[in-house]
C-alpha positions in Angstrom: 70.4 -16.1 -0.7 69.4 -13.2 1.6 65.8 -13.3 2.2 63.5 -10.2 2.3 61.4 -9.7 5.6 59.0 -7.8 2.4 58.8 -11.4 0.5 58.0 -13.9 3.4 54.5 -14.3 3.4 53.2 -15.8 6.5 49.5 -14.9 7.8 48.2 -15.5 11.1 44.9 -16.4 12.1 43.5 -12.8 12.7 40.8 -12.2 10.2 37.6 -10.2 11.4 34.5 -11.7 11.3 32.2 -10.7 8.2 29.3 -9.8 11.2 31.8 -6.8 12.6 31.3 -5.1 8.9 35.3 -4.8 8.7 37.6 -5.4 6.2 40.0 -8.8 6.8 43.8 -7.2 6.5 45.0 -6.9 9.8 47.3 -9.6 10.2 50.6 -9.9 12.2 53.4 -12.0 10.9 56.6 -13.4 11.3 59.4 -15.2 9.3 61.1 -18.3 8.3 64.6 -17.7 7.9 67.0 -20.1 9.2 69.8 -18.3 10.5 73.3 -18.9 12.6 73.8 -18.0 16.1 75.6 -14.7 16.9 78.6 -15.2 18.9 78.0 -14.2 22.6 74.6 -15.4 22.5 73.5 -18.9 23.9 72.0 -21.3 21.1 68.1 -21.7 22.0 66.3 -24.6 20.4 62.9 -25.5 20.6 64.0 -28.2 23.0 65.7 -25.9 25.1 64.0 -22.7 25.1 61.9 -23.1 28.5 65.1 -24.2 30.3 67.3 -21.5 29.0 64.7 -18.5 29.2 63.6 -20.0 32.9 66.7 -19.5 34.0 67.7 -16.5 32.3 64.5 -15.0 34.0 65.9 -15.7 37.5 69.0 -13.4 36.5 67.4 -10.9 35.3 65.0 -9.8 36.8 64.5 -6.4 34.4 61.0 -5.3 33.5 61.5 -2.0 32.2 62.4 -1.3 28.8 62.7 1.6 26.3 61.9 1.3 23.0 63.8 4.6 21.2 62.9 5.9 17.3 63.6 9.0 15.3 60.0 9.9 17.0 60.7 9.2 20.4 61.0 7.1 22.8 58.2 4.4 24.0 59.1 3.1 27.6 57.6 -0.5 28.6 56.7 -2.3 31.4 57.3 -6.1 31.1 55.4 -8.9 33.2 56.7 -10.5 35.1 54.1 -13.5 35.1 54.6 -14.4 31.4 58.5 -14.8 32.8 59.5 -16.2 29.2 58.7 -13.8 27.0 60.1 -10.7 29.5 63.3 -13.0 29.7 63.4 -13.5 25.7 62.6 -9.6 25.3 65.2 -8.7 28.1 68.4 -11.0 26.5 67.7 -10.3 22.8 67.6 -6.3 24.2 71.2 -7.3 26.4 72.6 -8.7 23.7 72.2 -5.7 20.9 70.1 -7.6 19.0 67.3 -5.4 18.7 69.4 -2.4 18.3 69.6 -3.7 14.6 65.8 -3.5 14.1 63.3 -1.6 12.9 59.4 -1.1 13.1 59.2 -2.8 9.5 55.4 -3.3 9.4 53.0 -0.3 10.3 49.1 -0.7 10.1 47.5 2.5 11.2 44.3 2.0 13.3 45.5 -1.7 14.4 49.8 -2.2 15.4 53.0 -1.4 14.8 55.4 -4.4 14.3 59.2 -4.6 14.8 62.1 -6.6 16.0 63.6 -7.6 12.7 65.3 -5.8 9.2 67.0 -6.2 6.4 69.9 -4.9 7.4 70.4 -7.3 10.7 74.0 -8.3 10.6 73.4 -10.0 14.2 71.9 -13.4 13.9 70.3 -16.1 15.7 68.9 -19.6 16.0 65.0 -20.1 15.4 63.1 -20.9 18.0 59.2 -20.0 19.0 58.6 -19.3 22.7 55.5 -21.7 24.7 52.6 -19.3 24.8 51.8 -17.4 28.2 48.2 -16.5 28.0 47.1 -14.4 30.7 43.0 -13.9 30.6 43.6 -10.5 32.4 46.4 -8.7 29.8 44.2 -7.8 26.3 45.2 -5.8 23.7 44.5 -2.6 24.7 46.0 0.4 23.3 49.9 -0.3 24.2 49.6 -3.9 24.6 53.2 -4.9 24.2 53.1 -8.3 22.6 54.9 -11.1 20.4 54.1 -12.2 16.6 53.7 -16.1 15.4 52.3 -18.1 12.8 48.8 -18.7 12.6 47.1 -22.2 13.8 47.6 -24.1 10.6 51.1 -24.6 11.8 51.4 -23.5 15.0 48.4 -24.8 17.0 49.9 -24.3 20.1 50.2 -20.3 19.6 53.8 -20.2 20.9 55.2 -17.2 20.1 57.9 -15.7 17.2 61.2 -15.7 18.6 61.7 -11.8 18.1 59.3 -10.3 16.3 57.1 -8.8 18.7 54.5 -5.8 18.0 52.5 -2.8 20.0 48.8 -2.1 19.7 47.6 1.6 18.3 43.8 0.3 17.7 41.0 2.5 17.7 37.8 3.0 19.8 35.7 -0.2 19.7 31.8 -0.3 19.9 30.1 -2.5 22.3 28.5 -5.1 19.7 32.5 -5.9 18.0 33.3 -6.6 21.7 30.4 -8.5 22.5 31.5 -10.5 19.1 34.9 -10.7 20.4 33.5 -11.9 24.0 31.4 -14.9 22.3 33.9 -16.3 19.5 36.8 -16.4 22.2 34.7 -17.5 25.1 35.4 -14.8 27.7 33.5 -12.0 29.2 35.0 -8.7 29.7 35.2 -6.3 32.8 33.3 -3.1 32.8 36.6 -1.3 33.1 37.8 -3.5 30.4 34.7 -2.8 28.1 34.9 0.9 28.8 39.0 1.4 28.1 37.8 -0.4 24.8 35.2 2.0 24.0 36.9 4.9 24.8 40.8 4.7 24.0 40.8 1.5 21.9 42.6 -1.5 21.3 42.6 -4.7 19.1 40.1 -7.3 21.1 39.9 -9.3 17.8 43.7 -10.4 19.0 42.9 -11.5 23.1 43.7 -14.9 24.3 45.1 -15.3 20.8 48.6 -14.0 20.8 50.9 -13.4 24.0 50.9 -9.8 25.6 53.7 -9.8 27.9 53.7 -6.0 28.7 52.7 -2.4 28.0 53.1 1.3 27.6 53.8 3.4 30.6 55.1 6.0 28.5 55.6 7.3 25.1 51.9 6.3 23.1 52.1 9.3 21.1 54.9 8.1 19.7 53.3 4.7 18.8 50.8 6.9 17.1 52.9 9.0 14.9 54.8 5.7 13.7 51.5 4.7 13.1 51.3 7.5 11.1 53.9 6.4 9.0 53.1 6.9 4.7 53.8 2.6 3.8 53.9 1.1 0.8 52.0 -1.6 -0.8 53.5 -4.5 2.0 52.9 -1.9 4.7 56.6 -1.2 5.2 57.2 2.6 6.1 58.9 4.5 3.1 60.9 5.8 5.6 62.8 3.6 7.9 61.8 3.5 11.7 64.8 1.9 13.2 64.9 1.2 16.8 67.6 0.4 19.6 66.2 -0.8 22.7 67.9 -0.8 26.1 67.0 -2.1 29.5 66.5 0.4 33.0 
């Protein structure tokens, strides 16, 4: 049976708080499909993955990526202190996998998701990635950063082996972040407070999922896939495909 990236439902811990007068629907997911490796690419394994990504890090030592649609291209910069998610983004990009994916989930105002599609022909194994929180990357507009399950069943946070998303966000006004500052127990930079308040981003989602990089170039284009008409599940009408490919 071929499973349906529109049928797996799988929500994540992101619901706004009733106080911030929002409505709770911005949620980023990820999937459960058990699937074989591809050849040419390494088996990871939950037991593995630090090992294998660590040392795929020290060979590869890429941290520029872009990120090309029917809209445009989105060029990235990957950090290089959350060394296992740039080393996970930078094989699966190697490898082709991502050239057989699409931005499949588009949530104007919030993120665009992709990584995954129906029509993958290239598979392989499931594995999350240990979270790398970093205080000092939030989601800003451009955040560059990976999917996972929500803390029901994955209280660690680690990370969706591929699915990864980029932050649109709006504008955010100072009493959401001040919300945002007390439920996850940090307290935000004045330059932090005003890129919030003036180009946006998704504080609801800091310390909470894994940003491992950003935007250097291309945002408009996150903003007209952003743009995107979606149906009911949020999935463009039209198809965003991607390739991705390493500078």
């Amino acid at each position: 049976m071929k499973f349906s990236l529109k049928s797996i439902v799988l929500f994540s811990a992101l619901a706004m708080q009733a106080a911030c007068n929002t409505p709770a629907e911005e949620q980023v997911t990820t999937e459960t499909e058990e699937v074989e490796t591809e050849p040419g690419m390494a088996p990871i394994t939950n037991d593995n993955v630090t090992e294998v990504l660590t040392a795929y890090a020290e060979n590869n030592p890429d941290s520029i990526a872009v990120i090309s649609t029917r809209h445009g291209n989105i060029k990235v910069k990957l950090y290089k202190d959350t060394p296992l998610h740039r080393a996970n983004f930078v094989r699966l990009t190697k490898t082709g996998f991502y050239d057989q994916g699409e931005f499949y989930r588009v949530l104007k105002g919030f993120a665009v998701q992709g990584g995954d599609s129906d029509n993958r022909t290239m598979k392989q194994t499931a594995y999350k990635i240990p979270q790398e929180l970093h205080r000092k990357y939030i989601h800003k507009k451009g955040a560059l950063a990976m999917a996972r399950y929500g803390e029901d069943i994955n209280p660690e946070k680690e990370s969706s082996s591929h699915n990864f998303y980029i932050v649109q966000g709006e504008p955010v006004p100072l009493h959401e972040i001040r919300l945002y500052e007390e439920q996850h127990g940090i307290k935000y930079t004045p330059e932090e407070i005003k890129f919030y308040q003036e180009v946006g981003g998704e504080p609801s989602l800091d310390m909470e999922y894994t940003v491992f990089g950003e935007v250097i170039e291309g945002l408009e284009v996150v903003d007209k896939i952003a743009n995107e008409p979606v149906d009911a599940s949020n999935w463009p009408r039209k198809s965003v495909m991607h390739t991705i490919k390493v500078e």
